[in-house]
SERO-4910 file (N, C-alpha, C, O; in steps of 0.05 Angstrom, whole numbers):
BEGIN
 pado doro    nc1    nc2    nc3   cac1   cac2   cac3    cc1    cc2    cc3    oc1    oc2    oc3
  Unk    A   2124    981   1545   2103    999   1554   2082   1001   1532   2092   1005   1510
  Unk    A   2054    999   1532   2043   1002   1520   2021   1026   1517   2006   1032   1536
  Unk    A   2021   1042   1488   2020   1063   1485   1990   1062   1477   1983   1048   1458
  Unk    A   1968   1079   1496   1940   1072   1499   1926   1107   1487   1903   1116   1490
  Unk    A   1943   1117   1476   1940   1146   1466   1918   1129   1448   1922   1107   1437
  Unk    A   1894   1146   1448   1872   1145   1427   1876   1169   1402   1886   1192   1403
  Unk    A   1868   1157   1383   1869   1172   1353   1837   1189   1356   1815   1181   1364
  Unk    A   1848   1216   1345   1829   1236   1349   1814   1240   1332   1823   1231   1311
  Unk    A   1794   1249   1330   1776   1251   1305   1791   1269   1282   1783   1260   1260
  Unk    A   1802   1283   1280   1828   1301   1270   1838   1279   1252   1836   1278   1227
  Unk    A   1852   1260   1271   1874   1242   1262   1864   1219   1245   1877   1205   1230
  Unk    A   1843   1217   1251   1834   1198   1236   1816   1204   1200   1812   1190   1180
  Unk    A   1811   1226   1205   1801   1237   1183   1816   1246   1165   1805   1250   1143
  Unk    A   1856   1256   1169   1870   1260   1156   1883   1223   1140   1882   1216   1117
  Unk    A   1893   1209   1165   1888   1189   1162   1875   1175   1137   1891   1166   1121
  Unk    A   1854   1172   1132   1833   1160   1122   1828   1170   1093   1828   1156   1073
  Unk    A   1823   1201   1094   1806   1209   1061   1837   1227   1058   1854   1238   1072
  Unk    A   1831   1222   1029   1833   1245   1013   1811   1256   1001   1791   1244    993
  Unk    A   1818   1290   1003   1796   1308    998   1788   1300    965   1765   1298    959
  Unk    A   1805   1297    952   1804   1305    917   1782   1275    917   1759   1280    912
  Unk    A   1786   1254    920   1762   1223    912   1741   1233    934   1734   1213    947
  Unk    A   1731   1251    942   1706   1245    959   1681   1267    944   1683   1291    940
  Unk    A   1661   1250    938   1633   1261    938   1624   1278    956   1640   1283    975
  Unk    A   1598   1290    955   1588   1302    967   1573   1285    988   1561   1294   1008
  Unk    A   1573   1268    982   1546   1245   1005   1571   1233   1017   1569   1232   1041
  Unk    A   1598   1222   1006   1617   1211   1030   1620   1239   1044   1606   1242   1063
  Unk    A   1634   1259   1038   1638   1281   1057   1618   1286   1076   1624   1299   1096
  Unk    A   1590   1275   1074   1578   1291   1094   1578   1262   1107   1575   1264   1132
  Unk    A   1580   1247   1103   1582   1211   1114   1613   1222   1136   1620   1219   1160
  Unk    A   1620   1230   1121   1660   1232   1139   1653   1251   1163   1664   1246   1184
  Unk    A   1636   1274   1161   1634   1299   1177   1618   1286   1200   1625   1286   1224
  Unk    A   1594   1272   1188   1586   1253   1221   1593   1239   1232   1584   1234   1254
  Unk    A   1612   1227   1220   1634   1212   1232   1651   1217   1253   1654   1203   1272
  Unk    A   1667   1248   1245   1684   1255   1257   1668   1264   1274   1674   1257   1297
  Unk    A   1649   1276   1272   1629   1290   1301   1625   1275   1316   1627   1283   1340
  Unk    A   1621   1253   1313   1611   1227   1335   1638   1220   1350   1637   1217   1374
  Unk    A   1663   1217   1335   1684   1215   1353   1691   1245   1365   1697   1244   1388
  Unk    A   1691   1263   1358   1690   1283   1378   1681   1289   1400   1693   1299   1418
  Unk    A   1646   1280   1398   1638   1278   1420   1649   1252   1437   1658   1261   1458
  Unk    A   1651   1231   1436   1668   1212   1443   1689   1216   1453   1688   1207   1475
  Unk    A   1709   1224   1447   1733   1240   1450   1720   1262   1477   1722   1249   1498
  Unk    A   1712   1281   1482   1700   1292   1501   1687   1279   1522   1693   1284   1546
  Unk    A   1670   1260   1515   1660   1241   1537   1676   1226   1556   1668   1218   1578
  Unk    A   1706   1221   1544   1722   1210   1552   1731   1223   1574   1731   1217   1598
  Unk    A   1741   1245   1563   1750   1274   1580   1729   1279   1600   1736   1286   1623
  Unk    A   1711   1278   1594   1682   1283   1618   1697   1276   1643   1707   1288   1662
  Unk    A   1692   1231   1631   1688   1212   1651   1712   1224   1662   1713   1240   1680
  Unk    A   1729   1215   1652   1761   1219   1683   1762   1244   1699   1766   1247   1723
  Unk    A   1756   1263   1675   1762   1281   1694   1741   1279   1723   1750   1286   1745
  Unk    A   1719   1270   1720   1691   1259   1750   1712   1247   1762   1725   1259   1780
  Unk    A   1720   1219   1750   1737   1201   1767   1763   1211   1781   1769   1201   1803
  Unk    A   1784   1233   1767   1800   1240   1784   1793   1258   1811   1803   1255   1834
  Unk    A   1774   1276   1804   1756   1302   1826   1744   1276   1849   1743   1282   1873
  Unk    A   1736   1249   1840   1726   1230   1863   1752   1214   1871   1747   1197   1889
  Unk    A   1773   1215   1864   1798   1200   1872   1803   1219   1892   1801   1211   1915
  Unk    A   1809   1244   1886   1816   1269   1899   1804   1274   1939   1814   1280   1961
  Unk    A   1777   1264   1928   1759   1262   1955   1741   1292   1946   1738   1310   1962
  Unk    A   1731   1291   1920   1713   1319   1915   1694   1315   1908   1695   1298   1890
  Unk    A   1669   1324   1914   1642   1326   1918   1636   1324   1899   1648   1339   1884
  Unk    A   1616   1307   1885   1606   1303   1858   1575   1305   1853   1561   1286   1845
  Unk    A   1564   1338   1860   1542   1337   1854   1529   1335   1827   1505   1341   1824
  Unk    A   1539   1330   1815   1534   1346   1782   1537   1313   1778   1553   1299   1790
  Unk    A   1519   1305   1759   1511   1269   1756   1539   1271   1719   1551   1287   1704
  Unk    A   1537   1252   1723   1560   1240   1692   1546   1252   1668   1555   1261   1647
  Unk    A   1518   1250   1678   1496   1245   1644   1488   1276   1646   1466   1284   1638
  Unk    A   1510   1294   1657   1509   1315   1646   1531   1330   1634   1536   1354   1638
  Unk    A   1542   1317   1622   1560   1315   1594   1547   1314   1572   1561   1313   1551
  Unk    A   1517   1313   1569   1509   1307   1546   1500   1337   1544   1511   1347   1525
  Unk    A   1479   1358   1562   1472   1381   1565   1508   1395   1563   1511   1410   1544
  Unk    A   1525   1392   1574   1541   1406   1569   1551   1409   1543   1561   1431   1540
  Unk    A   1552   1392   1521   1556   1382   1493   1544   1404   1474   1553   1423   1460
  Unk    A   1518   1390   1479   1490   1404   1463   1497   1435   1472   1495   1449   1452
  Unk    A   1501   1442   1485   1501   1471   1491   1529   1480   1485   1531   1504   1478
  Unk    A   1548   1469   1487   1582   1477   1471   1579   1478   1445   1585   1499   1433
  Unk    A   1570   1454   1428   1578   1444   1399   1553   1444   1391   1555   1432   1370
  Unk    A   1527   1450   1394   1508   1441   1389   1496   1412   1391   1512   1393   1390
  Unk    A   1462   1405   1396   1463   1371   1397   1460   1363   1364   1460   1374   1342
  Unk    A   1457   1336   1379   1451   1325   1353   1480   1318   1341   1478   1313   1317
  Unk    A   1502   1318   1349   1515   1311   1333   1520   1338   1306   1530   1332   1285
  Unk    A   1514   1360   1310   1520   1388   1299   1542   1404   1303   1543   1427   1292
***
């Protein structure tokens, strides 16, 4: 069976750095990083969840590319 679990922005940032070797310019290099897979991570969650509600046989007024207004207005935009 192959195991398709994605690494979370969490996991990958523990993963990867240690706090004590990082600068101030990698830390903020690491923080946009993880933001970008977060939102990523969410986007993901967006899409299926559309695709299961249309498997289902449920009305999909609300377009995909409004996961991005939902974002910006949860976490802030921009990647913030």
């Amino acid at each position: 069976m192959t195991n398709n679990k994605q690494q979370t922005a969490v996991e990958w940032l523990i993963e990867h750095y240690t706090f004590a070797d990082l600068t101030a310019d990698s830390w903020q290099m690491i923080q946009q990083q993880a933001k970008a897979m977060h939102k990523d991570e969410h986007g993901k969650t967006w899409d299926h969840a559309m695709e299961s509600m249309k498997a289902r046989g449920g009305n999909d007024m609300r377009a995909y590319t409004d996961f991005d207004g939902y974002y910006a207005e949860t976490y802030g935009g921009n990647n913030e």
